[in-house]
Backbone bond lengths (Angstrom), bond angles and torsions (degrees), N, CA, C in turn:
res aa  C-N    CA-C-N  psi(-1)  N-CA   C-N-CA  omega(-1)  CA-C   N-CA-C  phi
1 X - - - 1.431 - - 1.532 108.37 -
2 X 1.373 119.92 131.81 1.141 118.00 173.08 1.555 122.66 -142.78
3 X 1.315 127.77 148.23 1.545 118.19 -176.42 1.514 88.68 -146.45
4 X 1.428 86.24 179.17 1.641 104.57 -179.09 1.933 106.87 -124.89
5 X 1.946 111.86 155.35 1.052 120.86 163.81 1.475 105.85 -24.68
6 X 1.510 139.28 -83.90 1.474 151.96 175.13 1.696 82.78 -10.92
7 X 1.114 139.89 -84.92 1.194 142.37 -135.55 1.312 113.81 -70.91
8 X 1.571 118.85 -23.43 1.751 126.57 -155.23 2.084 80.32 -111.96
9 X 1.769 113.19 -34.32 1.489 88.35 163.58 1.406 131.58 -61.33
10 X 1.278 111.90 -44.27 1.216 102.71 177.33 1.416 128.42 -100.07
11 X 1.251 105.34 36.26 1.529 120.05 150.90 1.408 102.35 -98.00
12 X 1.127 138.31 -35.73 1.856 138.87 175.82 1.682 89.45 -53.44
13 X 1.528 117.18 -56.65 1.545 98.57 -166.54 1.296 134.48 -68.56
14 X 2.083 99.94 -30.17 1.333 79.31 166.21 1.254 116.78 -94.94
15 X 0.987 143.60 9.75 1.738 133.19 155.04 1.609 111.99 -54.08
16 X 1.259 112.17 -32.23 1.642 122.65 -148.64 1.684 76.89 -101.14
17 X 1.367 144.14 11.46 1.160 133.07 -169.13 1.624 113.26 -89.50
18 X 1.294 121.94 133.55 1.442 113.67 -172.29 1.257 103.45 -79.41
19 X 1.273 127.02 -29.66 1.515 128.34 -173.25 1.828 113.87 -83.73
20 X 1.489 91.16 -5.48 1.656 94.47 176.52 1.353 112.48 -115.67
21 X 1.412 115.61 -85.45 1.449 115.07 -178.98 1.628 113.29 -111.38
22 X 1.155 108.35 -14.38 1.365 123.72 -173.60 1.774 118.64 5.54
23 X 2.097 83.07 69.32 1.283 103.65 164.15 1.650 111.84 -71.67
24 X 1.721 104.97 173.34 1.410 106.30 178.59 1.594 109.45 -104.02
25 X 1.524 113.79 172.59 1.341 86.26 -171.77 1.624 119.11 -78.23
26 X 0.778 140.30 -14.79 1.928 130.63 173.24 1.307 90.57 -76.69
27 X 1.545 161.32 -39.37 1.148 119.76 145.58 1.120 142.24 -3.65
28 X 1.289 83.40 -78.21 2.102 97.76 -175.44 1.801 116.02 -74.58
29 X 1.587 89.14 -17.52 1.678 76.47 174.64 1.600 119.36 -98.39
30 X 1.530 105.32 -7.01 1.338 125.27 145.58 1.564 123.24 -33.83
31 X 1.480 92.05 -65.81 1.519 94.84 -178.11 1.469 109.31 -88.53
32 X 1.134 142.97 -18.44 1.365 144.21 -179.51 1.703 107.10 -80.27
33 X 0.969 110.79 -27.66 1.448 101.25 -179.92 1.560 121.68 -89.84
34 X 0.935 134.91 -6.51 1.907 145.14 150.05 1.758 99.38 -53.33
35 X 1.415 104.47 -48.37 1.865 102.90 -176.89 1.171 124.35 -71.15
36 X 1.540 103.83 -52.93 1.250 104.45 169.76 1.889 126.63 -58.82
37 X 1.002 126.54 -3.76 1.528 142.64 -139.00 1.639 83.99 -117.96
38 X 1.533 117.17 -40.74 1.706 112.05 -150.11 2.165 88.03 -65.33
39 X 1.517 81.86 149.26 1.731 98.37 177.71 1.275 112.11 -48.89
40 X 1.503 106.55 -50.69 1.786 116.86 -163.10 1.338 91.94 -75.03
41 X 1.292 143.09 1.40 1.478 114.19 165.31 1.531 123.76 -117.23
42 X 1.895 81.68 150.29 2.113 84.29 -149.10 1.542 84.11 -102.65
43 X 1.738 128.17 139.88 1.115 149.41 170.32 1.215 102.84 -158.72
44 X 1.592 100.00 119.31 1.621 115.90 -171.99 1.701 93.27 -76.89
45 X 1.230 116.28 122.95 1.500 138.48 154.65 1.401 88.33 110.13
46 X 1.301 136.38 35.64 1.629 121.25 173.75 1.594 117.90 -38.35
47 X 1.550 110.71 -46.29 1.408 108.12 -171.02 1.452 108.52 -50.52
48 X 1.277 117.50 -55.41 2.003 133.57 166.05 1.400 92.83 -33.96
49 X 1.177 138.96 -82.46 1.158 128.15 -155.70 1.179 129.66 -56.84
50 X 1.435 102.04 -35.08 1.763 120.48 176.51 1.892 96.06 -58.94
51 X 1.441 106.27 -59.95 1.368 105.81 173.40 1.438 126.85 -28.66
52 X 1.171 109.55 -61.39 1.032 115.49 -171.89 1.292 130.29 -87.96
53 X 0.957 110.24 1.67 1.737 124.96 136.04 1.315 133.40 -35.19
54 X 1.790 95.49 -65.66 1.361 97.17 171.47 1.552 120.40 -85.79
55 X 1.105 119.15 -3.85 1.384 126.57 160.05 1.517 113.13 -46.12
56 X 1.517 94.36 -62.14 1.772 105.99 -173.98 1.470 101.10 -78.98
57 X 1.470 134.36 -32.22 1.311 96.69 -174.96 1.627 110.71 -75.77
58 X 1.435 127.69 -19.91 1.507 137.87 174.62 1.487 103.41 -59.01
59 X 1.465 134.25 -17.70 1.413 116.98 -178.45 1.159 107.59 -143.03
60 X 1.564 127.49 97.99 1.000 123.11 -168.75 1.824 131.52 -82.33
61 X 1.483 102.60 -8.24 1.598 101.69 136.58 1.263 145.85 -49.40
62 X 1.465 120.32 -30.21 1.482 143.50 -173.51 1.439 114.58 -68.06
63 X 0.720 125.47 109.76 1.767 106.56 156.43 0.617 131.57 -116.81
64 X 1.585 125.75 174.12 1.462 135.05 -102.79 1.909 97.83 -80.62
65 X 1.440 108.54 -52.61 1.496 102.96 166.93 1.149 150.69 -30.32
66 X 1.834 106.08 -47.13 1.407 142.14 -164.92 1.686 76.84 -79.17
67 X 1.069 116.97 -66.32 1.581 120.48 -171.44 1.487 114.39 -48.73
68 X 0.941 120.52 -43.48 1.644 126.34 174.18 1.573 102.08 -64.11
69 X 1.462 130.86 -57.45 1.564 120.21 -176.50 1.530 95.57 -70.36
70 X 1.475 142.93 -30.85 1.618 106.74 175.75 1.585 100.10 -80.56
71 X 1.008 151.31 12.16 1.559 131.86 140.12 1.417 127.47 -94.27
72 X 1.507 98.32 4.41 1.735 90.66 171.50 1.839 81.40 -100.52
73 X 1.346 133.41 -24.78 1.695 120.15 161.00 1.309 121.45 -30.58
74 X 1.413 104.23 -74.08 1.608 126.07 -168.73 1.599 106.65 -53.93
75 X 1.868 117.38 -34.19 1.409 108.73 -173.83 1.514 85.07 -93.55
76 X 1.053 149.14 -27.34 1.697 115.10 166.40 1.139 124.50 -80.44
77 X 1.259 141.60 3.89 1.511 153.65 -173.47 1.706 100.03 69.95
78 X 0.896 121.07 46.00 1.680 125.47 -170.60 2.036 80.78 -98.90
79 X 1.293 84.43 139.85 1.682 100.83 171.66 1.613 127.12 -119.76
80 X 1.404 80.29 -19.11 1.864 100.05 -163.58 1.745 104.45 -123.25
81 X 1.357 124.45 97.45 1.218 140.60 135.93 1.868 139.14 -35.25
82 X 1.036 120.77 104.74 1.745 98.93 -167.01 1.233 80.98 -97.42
83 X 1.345 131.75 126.64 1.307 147.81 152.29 1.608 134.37 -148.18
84 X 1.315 125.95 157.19 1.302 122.85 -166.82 1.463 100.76 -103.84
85 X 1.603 115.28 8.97 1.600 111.97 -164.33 1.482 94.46 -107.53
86 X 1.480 110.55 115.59 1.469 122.40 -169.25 1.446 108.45 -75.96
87 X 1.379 113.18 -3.82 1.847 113.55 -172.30 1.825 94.57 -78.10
88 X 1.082 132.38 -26.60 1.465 136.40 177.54 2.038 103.08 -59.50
89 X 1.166 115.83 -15.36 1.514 123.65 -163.13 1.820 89.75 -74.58
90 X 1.395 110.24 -27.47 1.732 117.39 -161.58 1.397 107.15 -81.65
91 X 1.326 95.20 -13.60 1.867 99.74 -166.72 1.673 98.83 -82.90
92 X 1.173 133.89 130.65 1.712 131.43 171.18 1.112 105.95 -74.29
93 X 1.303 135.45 -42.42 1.530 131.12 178.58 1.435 110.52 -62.98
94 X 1.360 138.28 -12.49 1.584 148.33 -155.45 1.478 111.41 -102.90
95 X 1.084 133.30 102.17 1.132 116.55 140.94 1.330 158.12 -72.73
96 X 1.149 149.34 39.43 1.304 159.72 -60.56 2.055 98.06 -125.20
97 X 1.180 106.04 109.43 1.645 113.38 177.65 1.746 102.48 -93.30
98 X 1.789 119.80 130.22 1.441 103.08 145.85 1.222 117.25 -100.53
99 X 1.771 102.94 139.19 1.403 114.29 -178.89 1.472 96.24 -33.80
């Protein structure tokens, strides 16, 4: 079995959907992390993803994306972000540049 990041985001959205289930995020990373975890499933950067789970469920401003690039950060030692998205300002590991 195999999927991609694209696929585990937009399972965060529609869980995180108000018009659907509009779980919160330790909900969803509650339930997303037993799946993502099983052996038989292949997702290139699992460790990142697992990360960033608990990233997003720890900040519930964040979403689920923003949370996935500060753990593909943290596993490259990247510190510095150029972005205009001020929710990266919350992260302590982040340094956040606007272009």
């Amino acid at each position: 079995m195999t999927t991609s990041e694209t696929v585990v985001a937009e399972v965060v959205y529609v869980l995180s959907s108000r018009s659907l289930y509009n779980l919160g995020h330790e909900d969803i990373a509650a339930r997303l992390r037993p799946l993502l975890a099983l052996i038989g499933l292949k997702l290139s950067y699992k460790r990142s993803c697992l990360q960033a789970l608990g990233i997003y469920a720890g900040n519930p401003h964040l979403d689920f994306e923003d949370a996935l690039s500060v753990a593909h950060m943290e596993r490259q030692n990247i510190e510095e972000i150029i972005s205009y998205d001020t929710d990266f300002d919350r992260i302590p590991s982040v340094r956040r540049v606007e272009p």
